[in-house]
PyMOL Python script that loads the backbone (N, CA, C, O; Angstrom):
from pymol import cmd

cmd.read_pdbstr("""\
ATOM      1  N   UNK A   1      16.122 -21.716  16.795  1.00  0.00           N
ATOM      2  CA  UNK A   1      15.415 -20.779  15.944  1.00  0.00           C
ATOM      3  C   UNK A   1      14.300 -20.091  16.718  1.00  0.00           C
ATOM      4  O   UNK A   1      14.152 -18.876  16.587  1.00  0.00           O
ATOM      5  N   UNK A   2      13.519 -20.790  17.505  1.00  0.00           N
ATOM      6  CA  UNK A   2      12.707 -20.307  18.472  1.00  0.00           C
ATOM      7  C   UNK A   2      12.919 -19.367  19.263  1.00  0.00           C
ATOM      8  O   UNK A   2      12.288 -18.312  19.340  1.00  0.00           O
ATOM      9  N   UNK A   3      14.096 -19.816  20.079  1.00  0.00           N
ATOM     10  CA  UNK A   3      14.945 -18.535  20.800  1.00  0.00           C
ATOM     11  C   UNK A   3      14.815 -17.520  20.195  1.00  0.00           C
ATOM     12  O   UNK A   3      14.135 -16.630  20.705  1.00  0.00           O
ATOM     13  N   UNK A   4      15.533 -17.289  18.689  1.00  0.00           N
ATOM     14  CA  UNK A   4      16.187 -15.650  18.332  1.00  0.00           C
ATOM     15  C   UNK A   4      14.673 -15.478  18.001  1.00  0.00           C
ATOM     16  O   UNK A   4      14.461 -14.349  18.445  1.00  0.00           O
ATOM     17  N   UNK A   5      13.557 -15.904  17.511  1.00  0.00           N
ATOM     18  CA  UNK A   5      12.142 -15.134  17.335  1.00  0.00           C
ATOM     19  C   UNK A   5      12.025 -14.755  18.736  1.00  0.00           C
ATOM     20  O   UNK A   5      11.960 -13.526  18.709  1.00  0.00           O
ATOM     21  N   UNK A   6      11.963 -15.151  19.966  1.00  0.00           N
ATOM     22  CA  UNK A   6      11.695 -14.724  20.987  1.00  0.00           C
ATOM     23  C   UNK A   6      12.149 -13.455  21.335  1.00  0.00           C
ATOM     24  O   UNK A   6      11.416 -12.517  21.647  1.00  0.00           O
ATOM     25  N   UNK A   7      13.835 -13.422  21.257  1.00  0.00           N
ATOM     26  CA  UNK A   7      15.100 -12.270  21.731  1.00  0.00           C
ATOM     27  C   UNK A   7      13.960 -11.173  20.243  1.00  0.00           C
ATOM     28  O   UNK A   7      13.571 -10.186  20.869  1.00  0.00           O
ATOM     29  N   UNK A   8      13.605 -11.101  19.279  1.00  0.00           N
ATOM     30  CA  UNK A   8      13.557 -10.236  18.463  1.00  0.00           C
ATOM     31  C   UNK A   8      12.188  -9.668  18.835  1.00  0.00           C
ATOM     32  O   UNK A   8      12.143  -8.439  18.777  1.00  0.00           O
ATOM     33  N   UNK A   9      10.946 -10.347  19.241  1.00  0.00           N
ATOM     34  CA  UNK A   9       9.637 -10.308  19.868  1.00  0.00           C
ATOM     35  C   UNK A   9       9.749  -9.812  20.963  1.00  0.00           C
ATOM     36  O   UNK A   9       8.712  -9.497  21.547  1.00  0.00           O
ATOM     37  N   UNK A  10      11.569  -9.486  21.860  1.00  0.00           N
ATOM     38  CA  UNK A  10      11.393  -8.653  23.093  1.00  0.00           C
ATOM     39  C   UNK A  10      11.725  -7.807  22.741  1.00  0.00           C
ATOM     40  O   UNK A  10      11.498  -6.782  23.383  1.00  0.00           O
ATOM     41  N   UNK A  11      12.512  -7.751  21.418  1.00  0.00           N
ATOM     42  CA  UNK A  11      12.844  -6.121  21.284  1.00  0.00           C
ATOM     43  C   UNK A  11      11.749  -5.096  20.847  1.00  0.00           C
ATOM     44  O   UNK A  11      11.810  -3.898  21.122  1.00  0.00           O
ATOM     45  N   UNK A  12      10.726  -5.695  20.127  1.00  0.00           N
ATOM     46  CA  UNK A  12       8.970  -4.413  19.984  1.00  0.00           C
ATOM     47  C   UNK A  12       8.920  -3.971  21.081  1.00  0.00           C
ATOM     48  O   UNK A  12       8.814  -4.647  22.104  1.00  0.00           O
ATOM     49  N   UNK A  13       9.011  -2.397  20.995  1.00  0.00           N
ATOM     50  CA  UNK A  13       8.328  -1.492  22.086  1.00  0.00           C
ATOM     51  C   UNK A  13       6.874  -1.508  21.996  1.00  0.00           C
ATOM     52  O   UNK A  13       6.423  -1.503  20.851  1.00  0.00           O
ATOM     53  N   UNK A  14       5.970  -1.528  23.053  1.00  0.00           N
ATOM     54  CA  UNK A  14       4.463  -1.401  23.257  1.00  0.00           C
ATOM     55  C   UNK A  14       3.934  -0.655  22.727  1.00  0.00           C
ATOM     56  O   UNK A  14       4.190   0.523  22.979  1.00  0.00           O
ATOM     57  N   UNK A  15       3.080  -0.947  21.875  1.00  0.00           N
ATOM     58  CA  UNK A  15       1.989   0.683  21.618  1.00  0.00           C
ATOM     59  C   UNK A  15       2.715   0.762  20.420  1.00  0.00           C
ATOM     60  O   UNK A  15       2.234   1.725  19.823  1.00  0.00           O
ATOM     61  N   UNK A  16       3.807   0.165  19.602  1.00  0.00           N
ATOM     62  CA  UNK A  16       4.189   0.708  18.442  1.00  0.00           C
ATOM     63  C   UNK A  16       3.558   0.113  17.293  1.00  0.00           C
ATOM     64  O   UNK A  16       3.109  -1.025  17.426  1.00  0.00           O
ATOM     65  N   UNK A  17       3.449   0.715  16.162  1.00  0.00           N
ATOM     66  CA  UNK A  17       2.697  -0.163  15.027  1.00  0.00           C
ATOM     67  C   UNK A  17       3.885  -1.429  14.604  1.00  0.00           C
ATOM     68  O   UNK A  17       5.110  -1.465  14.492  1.00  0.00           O
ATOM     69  N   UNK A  18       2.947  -2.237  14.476  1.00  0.00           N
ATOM     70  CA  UNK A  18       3.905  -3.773  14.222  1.00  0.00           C
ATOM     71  C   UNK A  18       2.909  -4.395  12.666  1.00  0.00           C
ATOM     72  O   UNK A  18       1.712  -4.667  12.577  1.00  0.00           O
ATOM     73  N   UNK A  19       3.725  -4.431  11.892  1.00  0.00           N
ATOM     74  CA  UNK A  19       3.043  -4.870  10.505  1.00  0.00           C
ATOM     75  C   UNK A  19       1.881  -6.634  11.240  1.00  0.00           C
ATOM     76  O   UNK A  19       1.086  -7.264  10.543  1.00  0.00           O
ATOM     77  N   UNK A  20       2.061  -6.792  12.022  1.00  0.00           N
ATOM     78  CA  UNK A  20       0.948  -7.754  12.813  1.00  0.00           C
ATOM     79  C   UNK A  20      -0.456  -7.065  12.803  1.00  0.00           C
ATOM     80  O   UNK A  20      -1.415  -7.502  12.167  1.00  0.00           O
ATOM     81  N   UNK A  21      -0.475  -5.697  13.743  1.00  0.00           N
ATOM     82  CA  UNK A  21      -1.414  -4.869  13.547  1.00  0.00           C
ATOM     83  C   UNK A  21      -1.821  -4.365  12.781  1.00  0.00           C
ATOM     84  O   UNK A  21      -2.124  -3.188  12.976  1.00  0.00           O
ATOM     85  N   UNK A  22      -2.087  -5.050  11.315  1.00  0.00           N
ATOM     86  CA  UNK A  22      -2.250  -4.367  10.460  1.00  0.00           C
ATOM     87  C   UNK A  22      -3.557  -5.262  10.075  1.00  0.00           C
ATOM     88  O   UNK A  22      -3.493  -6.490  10.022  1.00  0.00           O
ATOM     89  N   UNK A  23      -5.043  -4.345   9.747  1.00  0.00           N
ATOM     90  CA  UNK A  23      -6.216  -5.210   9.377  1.00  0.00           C
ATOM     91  C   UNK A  23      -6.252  -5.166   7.603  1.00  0.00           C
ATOM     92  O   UNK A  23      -5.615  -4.507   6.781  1.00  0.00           O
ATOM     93  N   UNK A  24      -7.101  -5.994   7.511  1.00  0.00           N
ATOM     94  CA  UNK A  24      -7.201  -6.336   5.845  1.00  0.00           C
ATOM     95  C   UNK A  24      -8.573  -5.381   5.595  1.00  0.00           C
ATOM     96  O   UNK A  24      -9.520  -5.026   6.296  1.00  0.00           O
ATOM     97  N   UNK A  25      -8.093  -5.143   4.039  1.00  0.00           N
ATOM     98  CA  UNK A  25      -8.787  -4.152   3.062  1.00  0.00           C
ATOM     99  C   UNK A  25     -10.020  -4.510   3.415  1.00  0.00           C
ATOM    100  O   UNK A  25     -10.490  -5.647   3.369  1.00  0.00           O
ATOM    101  N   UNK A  26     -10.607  -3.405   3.812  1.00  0.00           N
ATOM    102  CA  UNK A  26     -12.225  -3.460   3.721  1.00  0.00           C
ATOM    103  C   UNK A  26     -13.134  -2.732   2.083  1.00  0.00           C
ATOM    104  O   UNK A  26     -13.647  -1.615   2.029  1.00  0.00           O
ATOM    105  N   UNK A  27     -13.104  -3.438   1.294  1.00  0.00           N
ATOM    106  CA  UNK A  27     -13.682  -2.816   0.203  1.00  0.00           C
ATOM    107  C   UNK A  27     -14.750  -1.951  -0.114  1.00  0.00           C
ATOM    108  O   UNK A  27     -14.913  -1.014  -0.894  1.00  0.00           O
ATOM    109  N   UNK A  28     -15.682  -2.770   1.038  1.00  0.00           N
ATOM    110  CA  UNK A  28     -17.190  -2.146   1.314  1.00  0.00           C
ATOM    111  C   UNK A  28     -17.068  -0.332   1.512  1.00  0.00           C
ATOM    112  O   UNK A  28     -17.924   0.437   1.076  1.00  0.00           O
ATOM    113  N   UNK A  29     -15.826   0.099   2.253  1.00  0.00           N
ATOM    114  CA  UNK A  29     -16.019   1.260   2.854  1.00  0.00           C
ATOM    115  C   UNK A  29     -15.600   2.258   1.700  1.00  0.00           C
ATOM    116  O   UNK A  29     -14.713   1.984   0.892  1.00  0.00           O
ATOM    117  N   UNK A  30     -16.275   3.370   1.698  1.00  0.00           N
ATOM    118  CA  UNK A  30     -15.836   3.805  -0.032  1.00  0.00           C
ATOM    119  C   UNK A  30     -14.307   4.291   0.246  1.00  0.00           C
ATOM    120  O   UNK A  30     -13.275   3.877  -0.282  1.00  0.00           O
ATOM    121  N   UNK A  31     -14.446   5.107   1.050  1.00  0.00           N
ATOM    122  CA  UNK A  31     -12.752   6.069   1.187  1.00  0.00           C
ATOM    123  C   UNK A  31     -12.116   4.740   0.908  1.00  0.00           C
ATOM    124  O   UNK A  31     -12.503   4.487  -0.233  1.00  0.00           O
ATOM    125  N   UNK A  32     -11.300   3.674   1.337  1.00  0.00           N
ATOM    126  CA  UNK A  32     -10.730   2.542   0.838  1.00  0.00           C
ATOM    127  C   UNK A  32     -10.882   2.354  -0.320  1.00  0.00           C
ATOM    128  O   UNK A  32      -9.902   2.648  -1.004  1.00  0.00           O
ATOM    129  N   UNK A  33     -12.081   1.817  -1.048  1.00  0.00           N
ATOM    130  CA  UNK A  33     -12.333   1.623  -2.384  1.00  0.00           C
ATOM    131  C   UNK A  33     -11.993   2.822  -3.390  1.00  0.00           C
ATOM    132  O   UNK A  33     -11.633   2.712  -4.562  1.00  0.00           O
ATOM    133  N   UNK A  34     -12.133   3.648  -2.869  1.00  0.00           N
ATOM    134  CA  UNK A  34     -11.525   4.853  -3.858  1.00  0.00           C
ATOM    135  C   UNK A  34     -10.177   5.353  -3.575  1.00  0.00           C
ATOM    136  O   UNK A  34      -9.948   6.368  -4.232  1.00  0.00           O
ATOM    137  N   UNK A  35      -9.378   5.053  -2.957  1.00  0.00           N
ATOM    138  CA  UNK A  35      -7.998   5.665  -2.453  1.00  0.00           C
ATOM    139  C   UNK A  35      -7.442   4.363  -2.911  1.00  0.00           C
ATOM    140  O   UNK A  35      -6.460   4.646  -3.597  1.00  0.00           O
ATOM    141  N   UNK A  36      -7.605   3.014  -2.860  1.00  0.00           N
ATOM    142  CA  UNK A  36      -6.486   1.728  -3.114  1.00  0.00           C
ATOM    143  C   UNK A  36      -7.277   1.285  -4.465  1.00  0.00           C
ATOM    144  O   UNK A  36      -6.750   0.232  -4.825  1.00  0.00           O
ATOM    145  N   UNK A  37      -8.184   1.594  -5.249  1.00  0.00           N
ATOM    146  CA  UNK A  37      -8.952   1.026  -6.195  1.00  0.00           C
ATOM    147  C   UNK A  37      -8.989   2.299  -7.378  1.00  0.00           C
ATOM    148  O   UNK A  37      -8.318   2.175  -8.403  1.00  0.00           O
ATOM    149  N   UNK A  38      -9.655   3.270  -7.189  1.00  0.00           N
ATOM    150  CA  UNK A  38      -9.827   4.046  -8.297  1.00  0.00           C
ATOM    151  C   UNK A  38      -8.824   5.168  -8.563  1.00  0.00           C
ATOM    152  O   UNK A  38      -8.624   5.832  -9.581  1.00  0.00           O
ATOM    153  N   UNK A  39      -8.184   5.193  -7.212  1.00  0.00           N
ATOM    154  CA  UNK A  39      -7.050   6.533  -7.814  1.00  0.00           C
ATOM    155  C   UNK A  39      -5.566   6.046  -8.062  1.00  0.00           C
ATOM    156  O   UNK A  39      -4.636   6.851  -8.103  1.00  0.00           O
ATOM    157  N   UNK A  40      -5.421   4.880  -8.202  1.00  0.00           N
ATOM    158  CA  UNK A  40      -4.579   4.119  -8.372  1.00  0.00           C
ATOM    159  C   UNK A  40      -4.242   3.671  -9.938  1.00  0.00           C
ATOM    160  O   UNK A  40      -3.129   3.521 -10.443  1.00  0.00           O
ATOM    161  N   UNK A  41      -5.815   3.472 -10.672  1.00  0.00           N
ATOM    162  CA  UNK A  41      -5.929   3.056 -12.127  1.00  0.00           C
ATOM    163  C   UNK A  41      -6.271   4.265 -12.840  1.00  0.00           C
ATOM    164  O   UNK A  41      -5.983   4.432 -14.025  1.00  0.00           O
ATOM    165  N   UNK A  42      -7.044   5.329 -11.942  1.00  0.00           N
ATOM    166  CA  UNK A  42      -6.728   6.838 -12.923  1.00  0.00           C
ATOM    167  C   UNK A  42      -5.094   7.600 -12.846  1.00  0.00           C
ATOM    168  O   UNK A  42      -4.544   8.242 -13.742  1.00  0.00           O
ATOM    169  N   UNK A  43      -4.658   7.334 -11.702  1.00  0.00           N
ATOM    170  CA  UNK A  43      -3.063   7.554 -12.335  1.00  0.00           C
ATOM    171  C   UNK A  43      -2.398   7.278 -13.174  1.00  0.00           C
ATOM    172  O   UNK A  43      -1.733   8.069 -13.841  1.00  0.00           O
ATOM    173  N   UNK A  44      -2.490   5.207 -13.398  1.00  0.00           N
ATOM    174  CA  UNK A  44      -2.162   4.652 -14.590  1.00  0.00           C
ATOM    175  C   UNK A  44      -2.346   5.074 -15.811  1.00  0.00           C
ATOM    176  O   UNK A  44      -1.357   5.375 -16.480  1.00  0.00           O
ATOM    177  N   UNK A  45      -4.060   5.219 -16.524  1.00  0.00           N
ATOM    178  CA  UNK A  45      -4.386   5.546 -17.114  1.00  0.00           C
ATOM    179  C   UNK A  45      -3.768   7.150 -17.661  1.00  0.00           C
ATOM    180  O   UNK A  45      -3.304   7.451 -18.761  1.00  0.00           O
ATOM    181  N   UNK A  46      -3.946   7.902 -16.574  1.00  0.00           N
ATOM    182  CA  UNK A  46      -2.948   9.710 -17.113  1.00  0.00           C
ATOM    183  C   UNK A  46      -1.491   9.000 -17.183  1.00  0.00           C
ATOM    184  O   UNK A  46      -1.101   9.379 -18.287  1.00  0.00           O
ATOM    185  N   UNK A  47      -0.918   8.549 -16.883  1.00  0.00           N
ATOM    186  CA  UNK A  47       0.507   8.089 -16.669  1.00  0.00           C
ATOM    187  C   UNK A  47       0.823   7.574 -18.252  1.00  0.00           C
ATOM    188  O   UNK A  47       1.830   7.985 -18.829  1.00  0.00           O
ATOM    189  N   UNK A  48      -0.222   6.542 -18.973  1.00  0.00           N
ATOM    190  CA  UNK A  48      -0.640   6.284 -19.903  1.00  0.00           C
ATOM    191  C   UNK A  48      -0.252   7.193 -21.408  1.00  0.00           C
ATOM    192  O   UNK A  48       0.631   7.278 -22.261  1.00  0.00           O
ATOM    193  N   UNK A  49      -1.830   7.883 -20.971  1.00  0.00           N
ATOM    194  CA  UNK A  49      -1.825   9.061 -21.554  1.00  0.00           C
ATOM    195  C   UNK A  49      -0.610  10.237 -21.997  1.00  0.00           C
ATOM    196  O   UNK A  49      -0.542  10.875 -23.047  1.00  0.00           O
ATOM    197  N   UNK A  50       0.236  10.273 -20.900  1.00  0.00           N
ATOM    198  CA  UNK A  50       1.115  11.125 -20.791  1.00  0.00           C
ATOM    199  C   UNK A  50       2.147  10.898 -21.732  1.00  0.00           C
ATOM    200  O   UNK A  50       2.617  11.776 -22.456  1.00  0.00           O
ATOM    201  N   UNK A  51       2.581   9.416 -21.711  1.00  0.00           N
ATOM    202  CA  UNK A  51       2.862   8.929 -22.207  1.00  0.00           C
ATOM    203  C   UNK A  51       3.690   9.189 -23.631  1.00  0.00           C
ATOM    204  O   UNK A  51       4.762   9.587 -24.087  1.00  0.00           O
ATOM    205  N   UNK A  52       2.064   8.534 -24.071  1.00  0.00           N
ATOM    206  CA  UNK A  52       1.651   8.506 -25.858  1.00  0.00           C
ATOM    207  C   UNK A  52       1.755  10.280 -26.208  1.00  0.00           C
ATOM    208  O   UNK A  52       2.184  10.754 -27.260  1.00  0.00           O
ATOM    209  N   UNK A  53       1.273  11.010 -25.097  1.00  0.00           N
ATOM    210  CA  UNK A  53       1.039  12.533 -26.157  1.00  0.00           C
ATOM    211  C   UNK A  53       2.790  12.757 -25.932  1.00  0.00           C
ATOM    212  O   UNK A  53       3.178  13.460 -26.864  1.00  0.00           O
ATOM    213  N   UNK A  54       3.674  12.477 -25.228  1.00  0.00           N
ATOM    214  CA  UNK A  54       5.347  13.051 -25.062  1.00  0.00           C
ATOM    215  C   UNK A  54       5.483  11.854 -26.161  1.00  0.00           C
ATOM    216  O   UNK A  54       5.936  12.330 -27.203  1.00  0.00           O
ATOM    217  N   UNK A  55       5.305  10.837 -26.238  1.00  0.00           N
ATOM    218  CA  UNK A  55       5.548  10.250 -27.540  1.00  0.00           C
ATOM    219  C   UNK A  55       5.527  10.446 -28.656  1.00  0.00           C
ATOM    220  O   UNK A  55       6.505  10.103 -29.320  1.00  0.00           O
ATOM    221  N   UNK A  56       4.246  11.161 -29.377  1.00  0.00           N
ATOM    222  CA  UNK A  56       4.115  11.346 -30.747  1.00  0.00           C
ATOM    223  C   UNK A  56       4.646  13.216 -31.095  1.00  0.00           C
ATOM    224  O   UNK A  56       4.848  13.881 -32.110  1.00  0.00           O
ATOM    225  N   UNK A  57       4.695  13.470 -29.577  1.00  0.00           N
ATOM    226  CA  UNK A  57       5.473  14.961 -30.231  1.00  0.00           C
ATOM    227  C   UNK A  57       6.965  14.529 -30.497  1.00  0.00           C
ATOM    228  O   UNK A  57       7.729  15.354 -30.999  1.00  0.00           O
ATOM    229  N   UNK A  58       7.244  13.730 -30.296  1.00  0.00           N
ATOM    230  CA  UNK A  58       8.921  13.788 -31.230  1.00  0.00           C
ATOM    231  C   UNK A  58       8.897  13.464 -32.612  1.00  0.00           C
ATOM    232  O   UNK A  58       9.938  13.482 -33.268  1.00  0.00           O
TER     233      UNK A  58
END
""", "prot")
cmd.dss("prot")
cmd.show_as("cartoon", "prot")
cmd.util.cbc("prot")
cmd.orient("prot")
């Protein structure tokens, strides 16, 4: 099993993004907090909305 992780760990080309390189959510920073936090639950919310008003017009 070790092996084929190895053979698959030679096939990444250098310099390419590898879901490894990937850092965790910084909340503190606003652009983050507002792009994965607030425009995420105002979509919901219109999505919501949209909803109920195509709903009660039938």
């Amino acid at each position: 099993m070790l092996n084929i992780y190895q053979m698959i760990r030679i096939q990444l080309p250098i310099g390419t993004p590898n879901p490894d390189d990937n850092k965790p959510l910084d909340l503190s920073d606003p652009f983050e907090f507002i792009v994965f936090i607030i425009v995420p639950i105002v979509v919901f919310i219109l999505y919501l909305l949209w909803k109920r008003k195509k709903n009660n017009n039938k």
